[in-house]
Backbone as CSV, one residue per row, in Angstrom:
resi,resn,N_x,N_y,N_z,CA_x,CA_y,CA_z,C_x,C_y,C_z
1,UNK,6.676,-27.611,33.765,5.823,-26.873,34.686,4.343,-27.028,34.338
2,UNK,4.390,-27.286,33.460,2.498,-27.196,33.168,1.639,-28.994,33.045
3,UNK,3.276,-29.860,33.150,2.428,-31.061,32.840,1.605,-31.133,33.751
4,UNK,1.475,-31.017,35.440,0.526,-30.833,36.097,-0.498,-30.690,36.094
5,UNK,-0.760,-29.572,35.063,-1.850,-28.823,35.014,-2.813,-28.657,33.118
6,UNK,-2.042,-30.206,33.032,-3.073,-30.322,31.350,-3.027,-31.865,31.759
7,UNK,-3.968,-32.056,31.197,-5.602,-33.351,31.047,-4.589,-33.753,30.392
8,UNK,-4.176,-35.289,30.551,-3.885,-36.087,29.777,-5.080,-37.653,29.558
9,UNK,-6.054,-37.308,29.896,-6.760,-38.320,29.984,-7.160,-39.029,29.004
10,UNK,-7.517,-38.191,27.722,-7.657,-38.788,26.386,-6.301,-38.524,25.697
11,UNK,-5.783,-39.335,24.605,-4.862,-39.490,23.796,-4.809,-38.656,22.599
12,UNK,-3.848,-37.355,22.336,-3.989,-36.694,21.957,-4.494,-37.321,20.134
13,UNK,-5.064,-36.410,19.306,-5.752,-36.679,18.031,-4.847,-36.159,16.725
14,UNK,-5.020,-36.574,16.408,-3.931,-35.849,14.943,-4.409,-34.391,14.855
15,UNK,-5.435,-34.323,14.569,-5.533,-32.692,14.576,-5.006,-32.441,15.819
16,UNK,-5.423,-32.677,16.637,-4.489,-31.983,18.213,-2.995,-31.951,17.677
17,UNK,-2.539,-32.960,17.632,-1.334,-32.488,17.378,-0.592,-31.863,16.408
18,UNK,-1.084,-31.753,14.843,-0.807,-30.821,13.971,-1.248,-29.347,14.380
19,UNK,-2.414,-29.076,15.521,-2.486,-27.630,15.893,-1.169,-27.420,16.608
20,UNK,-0.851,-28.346,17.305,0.117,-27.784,18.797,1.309,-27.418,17.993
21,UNK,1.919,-28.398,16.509,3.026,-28.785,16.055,3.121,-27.193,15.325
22,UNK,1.751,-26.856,14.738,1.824,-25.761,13.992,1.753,-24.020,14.639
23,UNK,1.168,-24.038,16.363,1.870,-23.299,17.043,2.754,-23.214,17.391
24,UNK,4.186,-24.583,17.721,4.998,-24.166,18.013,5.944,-24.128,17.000
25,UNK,5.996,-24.425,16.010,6.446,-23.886,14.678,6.881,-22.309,14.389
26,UNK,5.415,-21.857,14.723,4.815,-20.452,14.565,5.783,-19.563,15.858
27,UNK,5.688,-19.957,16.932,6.119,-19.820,17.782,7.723,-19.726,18.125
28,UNK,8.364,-20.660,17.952,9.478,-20.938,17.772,10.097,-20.524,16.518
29,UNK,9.834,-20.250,15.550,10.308,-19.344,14.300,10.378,-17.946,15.106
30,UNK,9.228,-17.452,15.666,9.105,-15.975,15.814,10.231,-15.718,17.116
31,UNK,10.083,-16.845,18.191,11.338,-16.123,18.990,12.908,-16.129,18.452
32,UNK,13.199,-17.339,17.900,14.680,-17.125,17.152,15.140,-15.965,16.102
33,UNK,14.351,-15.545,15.806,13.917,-13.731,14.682,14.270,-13.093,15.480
34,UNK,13.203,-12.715,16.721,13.618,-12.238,17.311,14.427,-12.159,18.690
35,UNK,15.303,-13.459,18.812,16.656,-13.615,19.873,17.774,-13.268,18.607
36,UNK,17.481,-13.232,17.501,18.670,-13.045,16.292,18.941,-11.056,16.424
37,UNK,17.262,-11.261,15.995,17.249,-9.524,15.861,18.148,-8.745,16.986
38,UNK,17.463,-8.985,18.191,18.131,-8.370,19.495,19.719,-8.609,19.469
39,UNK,20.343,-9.220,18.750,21.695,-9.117,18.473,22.149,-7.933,18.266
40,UNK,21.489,-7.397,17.487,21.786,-6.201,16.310,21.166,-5.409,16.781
41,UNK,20.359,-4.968,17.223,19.331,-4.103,17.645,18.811,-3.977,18.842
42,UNK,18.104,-2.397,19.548,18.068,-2.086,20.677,16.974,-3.028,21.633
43,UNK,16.755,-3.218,22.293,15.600,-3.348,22.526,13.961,-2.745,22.667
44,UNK,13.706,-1.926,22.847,13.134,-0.659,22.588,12.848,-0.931,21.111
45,UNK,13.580,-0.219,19.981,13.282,-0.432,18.385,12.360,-2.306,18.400
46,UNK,13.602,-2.943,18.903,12.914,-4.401,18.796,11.478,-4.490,19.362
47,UNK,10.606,-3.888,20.414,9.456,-4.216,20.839,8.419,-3.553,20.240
48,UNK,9.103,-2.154,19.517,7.951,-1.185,18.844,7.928,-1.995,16.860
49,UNK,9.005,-2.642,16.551,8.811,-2.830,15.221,7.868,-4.442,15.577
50,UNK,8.365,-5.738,16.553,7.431,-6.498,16.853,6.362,-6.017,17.082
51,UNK,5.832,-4.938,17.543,4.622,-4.477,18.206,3.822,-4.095,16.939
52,UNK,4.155,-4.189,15.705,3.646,-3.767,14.247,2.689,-5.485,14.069
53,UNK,2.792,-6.439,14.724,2.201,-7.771,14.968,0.581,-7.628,14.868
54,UNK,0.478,-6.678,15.546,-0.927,-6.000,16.017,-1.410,-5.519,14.839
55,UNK,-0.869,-5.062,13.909,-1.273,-4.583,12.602,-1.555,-5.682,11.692
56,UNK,-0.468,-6.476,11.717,-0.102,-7.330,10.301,-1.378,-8.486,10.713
57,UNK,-1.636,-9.091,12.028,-2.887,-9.964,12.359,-4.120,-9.957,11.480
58,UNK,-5.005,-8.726,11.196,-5.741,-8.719,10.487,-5.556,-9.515,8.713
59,UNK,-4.417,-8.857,8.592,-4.124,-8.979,7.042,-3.552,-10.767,6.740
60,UNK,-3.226,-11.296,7.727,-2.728,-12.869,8.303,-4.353,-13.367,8.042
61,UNK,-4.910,-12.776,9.038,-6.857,-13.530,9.086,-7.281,-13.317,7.818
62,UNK,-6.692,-12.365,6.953,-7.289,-12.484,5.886,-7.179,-13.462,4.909
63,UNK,-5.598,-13.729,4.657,-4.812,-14.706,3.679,-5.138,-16.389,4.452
64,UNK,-5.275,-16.181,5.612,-4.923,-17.702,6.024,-6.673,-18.238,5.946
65,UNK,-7.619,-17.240,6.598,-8.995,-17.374,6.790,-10.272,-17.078,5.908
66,UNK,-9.385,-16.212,5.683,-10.666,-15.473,4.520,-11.380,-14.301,5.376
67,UNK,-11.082,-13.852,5.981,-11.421,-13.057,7.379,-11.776,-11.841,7.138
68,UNK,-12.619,-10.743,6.847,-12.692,-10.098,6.188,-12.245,-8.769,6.936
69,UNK,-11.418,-8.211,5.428,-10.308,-7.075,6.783,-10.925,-5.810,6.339
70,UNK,-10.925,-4.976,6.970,-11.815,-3.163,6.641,-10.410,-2.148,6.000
71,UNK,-10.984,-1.479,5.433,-9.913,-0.140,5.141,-9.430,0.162,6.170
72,UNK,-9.249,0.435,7.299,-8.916,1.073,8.074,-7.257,0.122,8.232
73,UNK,-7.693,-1.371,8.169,-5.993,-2.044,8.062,-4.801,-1.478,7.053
74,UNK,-5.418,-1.096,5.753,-4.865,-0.145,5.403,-4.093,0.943,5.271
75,UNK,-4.601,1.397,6.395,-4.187,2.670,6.758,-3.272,2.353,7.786
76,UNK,-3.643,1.487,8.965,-2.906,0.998,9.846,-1.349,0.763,9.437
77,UNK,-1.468,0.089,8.582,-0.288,-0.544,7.600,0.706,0.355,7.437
78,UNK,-0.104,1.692,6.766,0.863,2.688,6.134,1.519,3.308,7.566
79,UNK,0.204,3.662,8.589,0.990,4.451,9.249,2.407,3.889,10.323
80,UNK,2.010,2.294,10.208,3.219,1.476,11.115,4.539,1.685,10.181
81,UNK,4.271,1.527,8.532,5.537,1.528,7.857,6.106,2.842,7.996
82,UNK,5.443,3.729,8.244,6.265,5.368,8.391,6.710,5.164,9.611
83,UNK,5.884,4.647,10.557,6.603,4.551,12.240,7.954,3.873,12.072
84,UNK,8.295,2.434,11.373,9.032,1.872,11.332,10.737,2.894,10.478
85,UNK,9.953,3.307,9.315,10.636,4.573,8.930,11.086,5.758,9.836
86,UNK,10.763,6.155,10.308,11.367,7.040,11.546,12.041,6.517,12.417
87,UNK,11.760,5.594,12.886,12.201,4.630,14.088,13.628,4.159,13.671
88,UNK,13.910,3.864,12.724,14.840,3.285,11.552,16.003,4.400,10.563
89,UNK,15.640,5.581,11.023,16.129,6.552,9.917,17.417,6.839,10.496
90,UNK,18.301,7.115,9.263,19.401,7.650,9.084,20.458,7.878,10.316
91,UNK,19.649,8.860,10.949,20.077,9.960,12.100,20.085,9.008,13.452
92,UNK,19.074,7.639,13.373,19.104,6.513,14.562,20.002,5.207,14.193
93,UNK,20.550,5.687,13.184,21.701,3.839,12.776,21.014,3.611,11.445
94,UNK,20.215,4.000,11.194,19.368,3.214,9.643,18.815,1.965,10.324
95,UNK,18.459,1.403,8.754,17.767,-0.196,8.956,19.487,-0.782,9.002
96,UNK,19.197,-1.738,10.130,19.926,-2.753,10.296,19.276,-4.265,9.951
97,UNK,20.135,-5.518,10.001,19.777,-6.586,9.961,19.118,-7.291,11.012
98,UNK,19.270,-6.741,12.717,18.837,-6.943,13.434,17.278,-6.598,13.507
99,UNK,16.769,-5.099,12.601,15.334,-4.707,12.733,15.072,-5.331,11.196
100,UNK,15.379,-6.258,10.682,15.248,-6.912,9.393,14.438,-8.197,10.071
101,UNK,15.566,-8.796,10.970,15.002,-9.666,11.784,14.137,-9.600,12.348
102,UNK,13.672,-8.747,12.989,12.788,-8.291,13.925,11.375,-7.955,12.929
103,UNK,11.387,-7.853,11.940,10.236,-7.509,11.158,10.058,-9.053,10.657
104,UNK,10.506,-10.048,10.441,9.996,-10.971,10.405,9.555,-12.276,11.640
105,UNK,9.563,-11.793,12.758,9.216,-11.968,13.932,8.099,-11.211,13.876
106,UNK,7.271,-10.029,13.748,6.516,-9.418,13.799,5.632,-10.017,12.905
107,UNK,5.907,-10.527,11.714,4.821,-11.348,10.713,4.756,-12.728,11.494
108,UNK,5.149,-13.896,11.895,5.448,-14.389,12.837,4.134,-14.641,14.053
109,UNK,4.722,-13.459,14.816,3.816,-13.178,16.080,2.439,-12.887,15.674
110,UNK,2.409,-12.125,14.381,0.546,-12.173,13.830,0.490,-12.796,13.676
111,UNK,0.616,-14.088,12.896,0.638,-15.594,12.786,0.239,-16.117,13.687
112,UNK,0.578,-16.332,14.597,0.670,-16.874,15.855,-0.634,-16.469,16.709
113,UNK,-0.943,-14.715,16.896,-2.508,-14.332,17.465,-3.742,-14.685,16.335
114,UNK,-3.297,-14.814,15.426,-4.761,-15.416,14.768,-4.772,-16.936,14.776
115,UNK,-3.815,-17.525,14.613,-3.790,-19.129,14.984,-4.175,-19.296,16.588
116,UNK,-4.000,-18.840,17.185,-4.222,-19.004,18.893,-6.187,-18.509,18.576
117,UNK,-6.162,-17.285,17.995,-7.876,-17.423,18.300,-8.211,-18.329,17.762
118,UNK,-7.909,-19.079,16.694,-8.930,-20.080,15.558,-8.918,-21.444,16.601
119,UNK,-7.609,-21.511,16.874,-7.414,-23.334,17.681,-7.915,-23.489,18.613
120,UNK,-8.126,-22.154,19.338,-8.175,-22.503,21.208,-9.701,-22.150,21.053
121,UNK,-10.672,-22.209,20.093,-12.208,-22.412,20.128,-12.407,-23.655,20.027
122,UNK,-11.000,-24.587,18.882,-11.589,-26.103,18.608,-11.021,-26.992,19.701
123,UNK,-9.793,-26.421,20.521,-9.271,-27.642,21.300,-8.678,-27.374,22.490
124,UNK,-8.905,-27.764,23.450,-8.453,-28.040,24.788,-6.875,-26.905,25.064
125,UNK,-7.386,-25.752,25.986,-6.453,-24.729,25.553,-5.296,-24.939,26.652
126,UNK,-5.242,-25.977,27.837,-4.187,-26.376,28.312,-3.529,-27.225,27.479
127,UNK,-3.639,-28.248,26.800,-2.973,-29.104,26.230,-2.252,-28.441,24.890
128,UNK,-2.934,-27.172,24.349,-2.556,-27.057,23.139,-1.266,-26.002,23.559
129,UNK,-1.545,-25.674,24.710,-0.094,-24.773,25.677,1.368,-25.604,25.304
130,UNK,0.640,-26.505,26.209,1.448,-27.641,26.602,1.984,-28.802,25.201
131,UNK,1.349,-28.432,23.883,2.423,-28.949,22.690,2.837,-28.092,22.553
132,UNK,2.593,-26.266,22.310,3.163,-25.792,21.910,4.289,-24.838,22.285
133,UNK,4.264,-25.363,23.315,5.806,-24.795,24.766,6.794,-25.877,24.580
134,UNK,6.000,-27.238,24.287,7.321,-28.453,24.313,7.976,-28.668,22.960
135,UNK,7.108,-28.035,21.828,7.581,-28.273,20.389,8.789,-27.131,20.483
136,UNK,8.508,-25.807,20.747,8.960,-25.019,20.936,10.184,-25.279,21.707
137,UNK,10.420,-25.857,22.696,11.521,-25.896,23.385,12.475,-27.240,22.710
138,UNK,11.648,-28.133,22.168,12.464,-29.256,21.494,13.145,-28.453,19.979
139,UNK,12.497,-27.583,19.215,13.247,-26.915,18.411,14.055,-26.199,18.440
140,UNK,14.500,-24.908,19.937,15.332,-24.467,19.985,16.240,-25.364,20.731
141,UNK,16.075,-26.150,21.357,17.308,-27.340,21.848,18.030,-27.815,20.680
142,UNK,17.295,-27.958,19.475,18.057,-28.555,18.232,18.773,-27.780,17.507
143,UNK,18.152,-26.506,17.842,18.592,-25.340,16.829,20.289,-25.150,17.947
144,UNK,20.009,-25.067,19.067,21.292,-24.658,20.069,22.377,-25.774,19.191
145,UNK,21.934,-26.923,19.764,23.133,-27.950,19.311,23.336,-28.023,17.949
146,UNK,22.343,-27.797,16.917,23.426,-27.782,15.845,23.871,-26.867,15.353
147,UNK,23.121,-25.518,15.441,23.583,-24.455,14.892,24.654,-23.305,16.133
148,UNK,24.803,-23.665,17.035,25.583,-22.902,17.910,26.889,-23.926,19.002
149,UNK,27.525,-22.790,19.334,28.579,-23.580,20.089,27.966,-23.065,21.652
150,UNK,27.018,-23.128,22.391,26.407,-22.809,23.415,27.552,-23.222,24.542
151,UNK,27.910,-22.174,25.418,28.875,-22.349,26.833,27.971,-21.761,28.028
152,UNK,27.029,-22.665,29.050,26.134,-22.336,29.702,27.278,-21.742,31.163
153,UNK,27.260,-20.651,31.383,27.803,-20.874,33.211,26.612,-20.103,34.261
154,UNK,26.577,-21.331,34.982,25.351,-21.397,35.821,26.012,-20.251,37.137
155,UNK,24.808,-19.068,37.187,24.834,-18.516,38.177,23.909,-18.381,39.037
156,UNK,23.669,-17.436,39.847,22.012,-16.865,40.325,21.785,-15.906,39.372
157,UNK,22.344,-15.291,38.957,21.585,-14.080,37.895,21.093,-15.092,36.616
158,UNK,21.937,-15.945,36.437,21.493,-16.496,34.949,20.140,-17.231,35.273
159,UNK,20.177,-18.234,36.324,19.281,-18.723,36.929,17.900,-18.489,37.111
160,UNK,17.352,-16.772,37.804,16.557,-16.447,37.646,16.091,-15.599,36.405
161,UNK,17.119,-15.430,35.692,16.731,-15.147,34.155,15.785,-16.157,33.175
162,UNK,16.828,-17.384,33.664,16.203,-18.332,33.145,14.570,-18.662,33.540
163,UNK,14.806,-18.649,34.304,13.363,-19.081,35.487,12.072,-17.901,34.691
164,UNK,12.283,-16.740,35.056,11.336,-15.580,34.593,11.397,-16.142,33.405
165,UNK,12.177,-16.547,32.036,11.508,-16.074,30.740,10.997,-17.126,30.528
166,UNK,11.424,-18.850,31.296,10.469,-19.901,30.650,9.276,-20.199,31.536
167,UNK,9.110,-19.426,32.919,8.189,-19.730,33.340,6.913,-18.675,33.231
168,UNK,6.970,-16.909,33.702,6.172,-15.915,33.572,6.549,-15.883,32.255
169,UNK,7.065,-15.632,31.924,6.988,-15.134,30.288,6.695,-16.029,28.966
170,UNK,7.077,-16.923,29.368,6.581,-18.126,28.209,5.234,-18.873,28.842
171,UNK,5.560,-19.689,29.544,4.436,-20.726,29.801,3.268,-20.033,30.493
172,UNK,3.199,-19.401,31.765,2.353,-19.055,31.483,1.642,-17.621,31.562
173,UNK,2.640,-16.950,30.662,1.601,-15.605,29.386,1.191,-16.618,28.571
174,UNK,1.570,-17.646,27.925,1.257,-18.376,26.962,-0.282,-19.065,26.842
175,UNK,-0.117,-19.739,28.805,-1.685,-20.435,28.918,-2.811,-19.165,28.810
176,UNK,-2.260,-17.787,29.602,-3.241,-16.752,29.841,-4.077,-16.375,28.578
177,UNK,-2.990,-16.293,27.509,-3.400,-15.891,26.338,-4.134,-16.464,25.582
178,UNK,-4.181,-18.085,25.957,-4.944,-18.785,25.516,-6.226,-19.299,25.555
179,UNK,-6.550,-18.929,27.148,-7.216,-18.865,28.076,-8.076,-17.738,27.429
180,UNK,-7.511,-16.613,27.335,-8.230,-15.187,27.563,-9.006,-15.402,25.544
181,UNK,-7.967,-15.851,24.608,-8.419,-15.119,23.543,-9.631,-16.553,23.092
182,UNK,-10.226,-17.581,24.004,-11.500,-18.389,23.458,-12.670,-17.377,23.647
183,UNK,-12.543,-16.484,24.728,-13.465,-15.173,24.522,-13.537,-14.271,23.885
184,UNK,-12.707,-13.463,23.392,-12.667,-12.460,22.246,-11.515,-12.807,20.770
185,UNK,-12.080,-11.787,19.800,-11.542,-11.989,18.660,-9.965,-12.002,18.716
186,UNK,-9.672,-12.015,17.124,-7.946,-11.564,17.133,-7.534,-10.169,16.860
187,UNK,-8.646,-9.460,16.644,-8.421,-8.480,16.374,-8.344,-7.553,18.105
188,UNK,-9.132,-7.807,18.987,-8.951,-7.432,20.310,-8.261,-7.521,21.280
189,UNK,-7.792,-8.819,20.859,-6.305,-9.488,21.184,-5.124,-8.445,20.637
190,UNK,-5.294,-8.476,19.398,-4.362,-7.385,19.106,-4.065,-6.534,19.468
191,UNK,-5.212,-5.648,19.747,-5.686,-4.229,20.465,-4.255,-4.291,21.692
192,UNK,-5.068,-5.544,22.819,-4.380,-5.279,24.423,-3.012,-5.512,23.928
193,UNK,-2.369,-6.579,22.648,-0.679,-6.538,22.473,-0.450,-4.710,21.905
194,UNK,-1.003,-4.116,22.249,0.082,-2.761,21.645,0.345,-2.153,22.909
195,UNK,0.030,-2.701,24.522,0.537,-1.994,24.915,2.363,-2.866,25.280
196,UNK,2.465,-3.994,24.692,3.641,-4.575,24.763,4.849,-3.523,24.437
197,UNK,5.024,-2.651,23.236,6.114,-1.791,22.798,6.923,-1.062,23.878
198,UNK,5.074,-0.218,24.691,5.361,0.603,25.499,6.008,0.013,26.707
199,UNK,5.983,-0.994,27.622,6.448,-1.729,28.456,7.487,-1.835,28.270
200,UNK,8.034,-2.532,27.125,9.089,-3.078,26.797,10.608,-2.013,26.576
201,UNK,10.085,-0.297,26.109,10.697,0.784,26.197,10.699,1.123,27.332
202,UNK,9.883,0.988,28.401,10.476,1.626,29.919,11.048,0.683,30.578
203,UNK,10.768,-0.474,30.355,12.202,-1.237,30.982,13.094,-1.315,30.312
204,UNK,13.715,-0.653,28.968,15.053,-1.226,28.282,15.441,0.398,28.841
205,UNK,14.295,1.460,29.369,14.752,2.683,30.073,15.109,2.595,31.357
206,UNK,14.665,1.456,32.287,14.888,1.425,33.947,16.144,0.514,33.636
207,UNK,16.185,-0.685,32.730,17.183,-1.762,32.867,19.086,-0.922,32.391
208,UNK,18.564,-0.951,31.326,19.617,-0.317,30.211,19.785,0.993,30.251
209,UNK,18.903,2.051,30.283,19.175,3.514,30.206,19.665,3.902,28.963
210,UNK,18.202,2.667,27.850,18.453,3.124,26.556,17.526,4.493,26.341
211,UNK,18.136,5.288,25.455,17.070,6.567,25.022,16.878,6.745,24.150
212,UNK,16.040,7.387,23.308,15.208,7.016,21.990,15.368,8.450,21.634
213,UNK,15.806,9.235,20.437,15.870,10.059,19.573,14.217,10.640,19.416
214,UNK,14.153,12.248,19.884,12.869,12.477,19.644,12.436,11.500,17.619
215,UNK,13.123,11.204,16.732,12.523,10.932,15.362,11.976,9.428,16.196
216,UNK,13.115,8.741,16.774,12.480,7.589,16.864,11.203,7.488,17.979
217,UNK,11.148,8.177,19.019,9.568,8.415,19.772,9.155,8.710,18.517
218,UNK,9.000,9.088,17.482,8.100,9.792,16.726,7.553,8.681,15.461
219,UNK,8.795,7.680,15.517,8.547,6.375,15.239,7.280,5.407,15.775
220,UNK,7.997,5.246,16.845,7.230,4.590,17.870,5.760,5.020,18.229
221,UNK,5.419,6.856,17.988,4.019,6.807,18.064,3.650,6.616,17.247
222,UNK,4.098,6.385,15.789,3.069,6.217,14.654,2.876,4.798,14.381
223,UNK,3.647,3.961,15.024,3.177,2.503,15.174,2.421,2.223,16.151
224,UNK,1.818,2.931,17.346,1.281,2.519,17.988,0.139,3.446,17.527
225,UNK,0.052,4.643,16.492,-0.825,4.872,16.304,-1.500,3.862,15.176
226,UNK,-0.940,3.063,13.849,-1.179,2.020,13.631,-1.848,1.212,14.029
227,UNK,-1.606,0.498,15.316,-2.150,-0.903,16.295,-3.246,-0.202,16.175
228,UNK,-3.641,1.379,16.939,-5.135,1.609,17.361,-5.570,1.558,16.498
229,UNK,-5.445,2.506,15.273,-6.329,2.648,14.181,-6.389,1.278,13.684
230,UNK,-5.651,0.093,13.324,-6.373,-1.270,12.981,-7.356,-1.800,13.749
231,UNK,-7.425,-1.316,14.783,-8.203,-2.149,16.090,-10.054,-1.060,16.179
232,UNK,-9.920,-0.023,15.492,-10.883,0.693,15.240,-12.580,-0.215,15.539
233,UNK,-13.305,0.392,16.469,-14.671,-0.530,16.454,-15.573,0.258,15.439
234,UNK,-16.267,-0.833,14.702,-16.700,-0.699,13.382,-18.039,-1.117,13.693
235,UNK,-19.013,-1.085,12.946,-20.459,-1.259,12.699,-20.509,-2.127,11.671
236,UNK,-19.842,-3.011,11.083,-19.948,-3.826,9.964,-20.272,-5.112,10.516
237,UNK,-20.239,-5.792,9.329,-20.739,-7.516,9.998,-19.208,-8.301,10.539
238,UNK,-19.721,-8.429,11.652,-18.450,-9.107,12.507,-17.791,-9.986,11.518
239,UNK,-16.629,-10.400,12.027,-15.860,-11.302,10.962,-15.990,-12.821,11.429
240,UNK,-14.946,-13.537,10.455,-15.188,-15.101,10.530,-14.866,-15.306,12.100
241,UNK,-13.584,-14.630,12.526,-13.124,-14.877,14.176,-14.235,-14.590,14.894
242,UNK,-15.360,-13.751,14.824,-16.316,-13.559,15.628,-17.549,-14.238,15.697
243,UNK,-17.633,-14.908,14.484,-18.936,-15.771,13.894,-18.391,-16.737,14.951
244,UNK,-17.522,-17.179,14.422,-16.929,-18.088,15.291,-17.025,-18.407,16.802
245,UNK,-16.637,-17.398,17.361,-16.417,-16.979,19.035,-18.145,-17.319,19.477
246,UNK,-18.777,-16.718,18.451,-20.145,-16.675,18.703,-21.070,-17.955,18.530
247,UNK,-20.883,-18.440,18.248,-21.332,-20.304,17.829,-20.963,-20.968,19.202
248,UNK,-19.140,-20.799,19.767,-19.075,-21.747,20.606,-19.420,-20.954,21.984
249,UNK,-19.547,-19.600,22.001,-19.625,-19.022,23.392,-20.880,-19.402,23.716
């Protein structure tokens, strides 16, 4: 769907393609986590413990960039691990292997929003879509055939399942995002992913008529109180993602 709509005019560059290879790496690790997780686990739990992504980003810009992160990530941190703790407790199933999974999809997906701000300032943000949707789809094709016994039966429901998650939901949220974050940091980026949790709980409430244990809402707000408080606007000297933004804008 997108070859259409990316420049093939110059021949892609080695760095081009070690960025694309290393988003969809990034990419494709984080959805098999979490298509594993959702095995085991609700959906709802699955979008609020991914939604901890928004937190862990900063602390990613830090180790991978040198990015300089404020106290307040800190705090963020603690208050997502108590969210995750409630969300997770006793009285809701405990920790399972499915929200095991799902927490490493969430390191993952920060991965992934600070690599998307750093690349899509140096390189062509259709094309870098467009390796990193096809790396992505050539790895889980490999992963299907060797690691699974896959039995496809083609319906209309499966059909437009299919359709929605590789076309709106992958390719292009994928270009949008890419599109959108050559203008702002990763940390703002982060910000608009926390309202993902909440979405993702009222449709597993309209779809499924899953319901959440007042502990686990109580979960769920302290991770989204997390996302905000990391996303806190500060008076300090902007960071490397912004020096950055600011050179090429």
């Amino acid at each position: 769907m997108l070859t259409p709509f990316t420049s093939f005019a110059a021949p892609f560059t080695r760095r081009e393609l070690a960025a694309g290879a290393l988003l969809g790496a990034i990419l494709g690790g984080g959805f098999a986590a979490q298509v594993v997780g959702l095995v085991y686990t609700t959906p709802a739990r699955s979008a609020f413990i991914v939604g901890i992504s928004s937190v862990l980003a900063p602390l990613v810009a830090f180790l991978a960039l040198r990015e300089r992160t404020r106290w307040t990530a800190l705090g963020a941190l603690l208050l997502a691990a108590g969210g995750i703790y409630f969300l997770t407790a006793p009285d809701a199933g405990g920790l399972n292997r499915g929200d095991a999974w799902t927490l490493l999809t969430a390191v993952l997906f920060g991965g992934q929003i600070v690599a998307v701000a750093e690349l899509s300032r140096r390189y062509d943000a259709g094309r870098l879509v467009w390796m990193q949707t096809t790396g992505t789809a050539v790895a889980s094709a490999l992963g299907a055939t060797l690691l699974e016994h896959a039995h496809i039966h083609w319906n209309a429901t499966f059909t437009a399942e299919l359709v929605y998650a590789a076309v709106f939901a992958t390719a292009l949220a994928l270009l949008w995002q890419m599109q959108a974050q050559r203008h702002m940091s990763s940390a703002r980026a982060a910000l608009i992913f926390c309202f993902e949790a909440v979405f993702a709980a009222a449709a597993s409430w309209l779809w499924f008529g899953e319901r959440l244990s007042p502990t686990q809402w109580l979960g769920g707000g302290l991770i989204l109180a997390g996302m905000v408080v990391a996303e806190l606007p500060h008076s300090h000297q902007p960071s490397a993602v912004s020096r950055q933004h600011a050179r090429t804008g």
